[in-house]
NUVEXDREN-941107 format. One record per residue (C-alpha): residue in three letters; x, y, z. Coordinates in pm, whole numbers. Example, Ala and Ser with C-alpha at 12.3 -4.5 7.8 and 13.67 -1.06 7.14 Angstrom:
NUVEXDREN-941107
<site><type>ALA</type><c1>1230</c1><c2>-450</c2><c3>780</c3></site>
<site><type>SER</type><c1>1367</c1><c2>-106</c2><c3>714</c3></site>
This chain:
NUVEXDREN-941107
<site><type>UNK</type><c1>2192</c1><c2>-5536</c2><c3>-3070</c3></site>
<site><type>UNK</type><c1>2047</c1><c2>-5514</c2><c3>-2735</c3></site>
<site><type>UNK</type><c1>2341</c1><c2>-5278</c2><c3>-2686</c3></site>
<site><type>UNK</type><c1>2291</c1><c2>-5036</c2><c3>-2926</c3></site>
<site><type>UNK</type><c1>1949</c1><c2>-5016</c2><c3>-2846</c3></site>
<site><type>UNK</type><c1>2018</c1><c2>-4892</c2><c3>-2491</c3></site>
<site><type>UNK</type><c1>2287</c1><c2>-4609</c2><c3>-2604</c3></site>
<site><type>UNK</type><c1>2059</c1><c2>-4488</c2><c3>-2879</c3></site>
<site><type>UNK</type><c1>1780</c1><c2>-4509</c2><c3>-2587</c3></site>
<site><type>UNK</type><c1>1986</c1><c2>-4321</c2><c3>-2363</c3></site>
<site><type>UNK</type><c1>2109</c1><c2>-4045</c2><c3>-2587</c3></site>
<site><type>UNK</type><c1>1814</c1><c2>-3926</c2><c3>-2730</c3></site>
<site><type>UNK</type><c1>1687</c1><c2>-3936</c2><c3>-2361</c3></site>
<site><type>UNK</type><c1>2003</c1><c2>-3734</c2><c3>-2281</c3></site>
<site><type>UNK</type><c1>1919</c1><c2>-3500</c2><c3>-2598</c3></site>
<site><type>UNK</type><c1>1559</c1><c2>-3447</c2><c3>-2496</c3></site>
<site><type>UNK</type><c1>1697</c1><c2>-3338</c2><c3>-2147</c3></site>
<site><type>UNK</type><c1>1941</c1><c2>-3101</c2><c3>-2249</c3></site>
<site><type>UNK</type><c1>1659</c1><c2>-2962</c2><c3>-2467</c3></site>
<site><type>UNK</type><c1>1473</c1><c2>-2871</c2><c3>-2265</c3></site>
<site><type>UNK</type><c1>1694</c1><c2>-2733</c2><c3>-1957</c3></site>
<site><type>UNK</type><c1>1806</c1><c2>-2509</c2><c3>-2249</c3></site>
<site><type>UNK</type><c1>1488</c1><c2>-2395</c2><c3>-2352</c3></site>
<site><type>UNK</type><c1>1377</c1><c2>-2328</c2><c3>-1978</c3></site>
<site><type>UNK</type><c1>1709</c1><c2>-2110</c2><c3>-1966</c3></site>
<site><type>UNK</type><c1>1636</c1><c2>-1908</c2><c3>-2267</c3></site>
<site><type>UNK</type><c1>1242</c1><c2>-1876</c2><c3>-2128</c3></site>
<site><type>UNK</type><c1>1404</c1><c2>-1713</c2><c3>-1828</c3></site>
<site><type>UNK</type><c1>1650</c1><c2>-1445</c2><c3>-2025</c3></site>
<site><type>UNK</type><c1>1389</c1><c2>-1300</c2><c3>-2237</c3></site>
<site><type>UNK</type><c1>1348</c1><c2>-920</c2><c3>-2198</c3></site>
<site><type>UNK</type><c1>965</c1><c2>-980</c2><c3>-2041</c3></site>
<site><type>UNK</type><c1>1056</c1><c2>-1251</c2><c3>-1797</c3></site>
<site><type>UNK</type><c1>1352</c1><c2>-1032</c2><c3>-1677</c3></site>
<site><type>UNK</type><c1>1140</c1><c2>-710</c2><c3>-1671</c3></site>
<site><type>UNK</type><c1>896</c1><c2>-935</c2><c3>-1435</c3></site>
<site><type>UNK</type><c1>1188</c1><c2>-1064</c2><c3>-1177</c3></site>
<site><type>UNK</type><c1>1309</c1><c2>-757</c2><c3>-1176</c3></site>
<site><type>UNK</type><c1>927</c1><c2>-588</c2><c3>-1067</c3></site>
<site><type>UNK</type><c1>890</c1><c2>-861</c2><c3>-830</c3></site>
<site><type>UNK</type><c1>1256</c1><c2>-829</c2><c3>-618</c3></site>
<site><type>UNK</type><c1>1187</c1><c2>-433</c2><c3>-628</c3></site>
<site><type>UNK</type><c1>838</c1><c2>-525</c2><c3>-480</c3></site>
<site><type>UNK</type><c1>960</c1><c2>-721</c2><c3>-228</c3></site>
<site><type>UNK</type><c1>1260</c1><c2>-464</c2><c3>-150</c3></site>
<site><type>UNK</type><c1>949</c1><c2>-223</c2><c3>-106</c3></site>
<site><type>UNK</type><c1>794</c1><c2>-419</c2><c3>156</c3></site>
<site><type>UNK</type><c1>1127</c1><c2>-529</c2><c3>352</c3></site>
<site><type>UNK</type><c1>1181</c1><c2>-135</c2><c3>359</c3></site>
<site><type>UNK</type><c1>834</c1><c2>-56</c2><c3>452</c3></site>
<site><type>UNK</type><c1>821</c1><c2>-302</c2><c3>745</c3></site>
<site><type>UNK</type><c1>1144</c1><c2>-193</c2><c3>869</c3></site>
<site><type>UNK</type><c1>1017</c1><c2>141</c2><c3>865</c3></site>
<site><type>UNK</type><c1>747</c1><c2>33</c2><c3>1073</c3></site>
<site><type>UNK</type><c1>997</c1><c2>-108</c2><c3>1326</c3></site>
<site><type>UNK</type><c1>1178</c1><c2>197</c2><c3>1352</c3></site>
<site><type>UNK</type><c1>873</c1><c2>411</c2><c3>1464</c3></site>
<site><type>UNK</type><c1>790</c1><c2>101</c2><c3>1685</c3></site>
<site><type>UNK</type><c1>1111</c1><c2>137</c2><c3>1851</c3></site>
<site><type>UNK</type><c1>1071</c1><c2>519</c2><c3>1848</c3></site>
<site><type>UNK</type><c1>724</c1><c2>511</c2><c3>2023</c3></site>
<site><type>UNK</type><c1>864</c1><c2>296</c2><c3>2283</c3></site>
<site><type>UNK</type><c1>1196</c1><c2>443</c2><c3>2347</c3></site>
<site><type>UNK</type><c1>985</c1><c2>751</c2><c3>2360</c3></site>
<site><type>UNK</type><c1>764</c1><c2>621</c2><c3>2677</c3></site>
<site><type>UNK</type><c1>1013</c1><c2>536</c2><c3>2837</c3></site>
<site><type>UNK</type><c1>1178</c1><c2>887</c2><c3>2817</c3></site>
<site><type>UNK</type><c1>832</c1><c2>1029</c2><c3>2946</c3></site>
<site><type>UNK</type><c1>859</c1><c2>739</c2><c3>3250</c3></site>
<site><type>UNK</type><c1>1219</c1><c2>818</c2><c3>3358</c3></site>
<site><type>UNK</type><c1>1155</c1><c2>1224</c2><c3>3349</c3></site>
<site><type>UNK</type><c1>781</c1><c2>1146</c2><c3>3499</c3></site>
<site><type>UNK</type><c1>609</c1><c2>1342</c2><c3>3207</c3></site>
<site><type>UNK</type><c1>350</c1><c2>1073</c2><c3>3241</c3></site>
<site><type>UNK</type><c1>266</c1><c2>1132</c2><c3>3579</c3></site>
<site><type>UNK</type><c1>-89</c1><c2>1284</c2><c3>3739</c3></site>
<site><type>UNK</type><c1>-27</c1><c2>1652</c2><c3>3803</c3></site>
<site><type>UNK</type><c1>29</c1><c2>1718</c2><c3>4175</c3></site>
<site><type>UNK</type><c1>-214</c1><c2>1938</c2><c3>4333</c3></site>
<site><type>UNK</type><c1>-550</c1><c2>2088</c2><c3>4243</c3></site>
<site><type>UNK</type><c1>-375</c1><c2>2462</c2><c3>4269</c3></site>
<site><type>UNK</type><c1>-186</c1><c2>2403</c2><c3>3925</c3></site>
<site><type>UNK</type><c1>-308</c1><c2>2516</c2><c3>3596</c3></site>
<site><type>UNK</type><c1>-497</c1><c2>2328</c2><c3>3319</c3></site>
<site><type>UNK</type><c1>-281</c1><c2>2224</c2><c3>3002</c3></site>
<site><type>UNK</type><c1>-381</c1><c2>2533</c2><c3>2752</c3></site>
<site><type>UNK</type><c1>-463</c1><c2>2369</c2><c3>2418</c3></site>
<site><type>UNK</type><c1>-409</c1><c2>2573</c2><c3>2109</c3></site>
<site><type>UNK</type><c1>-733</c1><c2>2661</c2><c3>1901</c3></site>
<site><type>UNK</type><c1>-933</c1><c2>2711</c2><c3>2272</c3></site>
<site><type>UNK</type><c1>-1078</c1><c2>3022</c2><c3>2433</c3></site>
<site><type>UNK</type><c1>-773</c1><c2>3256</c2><c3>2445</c3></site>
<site><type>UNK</type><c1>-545</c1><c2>3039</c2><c3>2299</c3></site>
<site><type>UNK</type><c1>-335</c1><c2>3068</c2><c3>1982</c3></site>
């Protein structure tokens, strides 16, 4: 008796189980919950791109310093005989 008990016991255990994996699996397929994972992985695709984008102008900015270092763009004009920069939009400029 004891027996039966246990296999009954354990099959309906086995039957609530399946159950409900199966009902989590059909929760996941329906057309909302797949509209939603697929607005969530585009969101995060957004922000990978974004931040890599941000990298890239990082890299940009810095690669561009260095430039100016090497070819001494950044460096105090020599001399008080040379010119002022002319800045467009000023008195005689264009």
């Amino acid at each position: 008796m004891f027996r039966r008990t246990f296999w009954f016991t354990a099959g309906a255990a086995a039957g609530v189980w399946a159950s409900h994996k199966v009902n989590q699996k059909l929760q996941r397929l329906t057309p909302e919950s797949l509209a939603a994972q697929a607005a969530d992985k585009a969101l995060d695709a957004s922000h990978r791109i974004k931040d890599f984008a941000l990298d890239v102008r990082a890299g940009m900015l810095q690669r561009e310093a260095e430039l100016d270092d090497v070819l001494g763009l950044n460096a105090p004009p020599e001399g008080p005989g040379l010119p002022a920069a002319r800045r467009p939009g000023g008195v005689g400029g264009g």
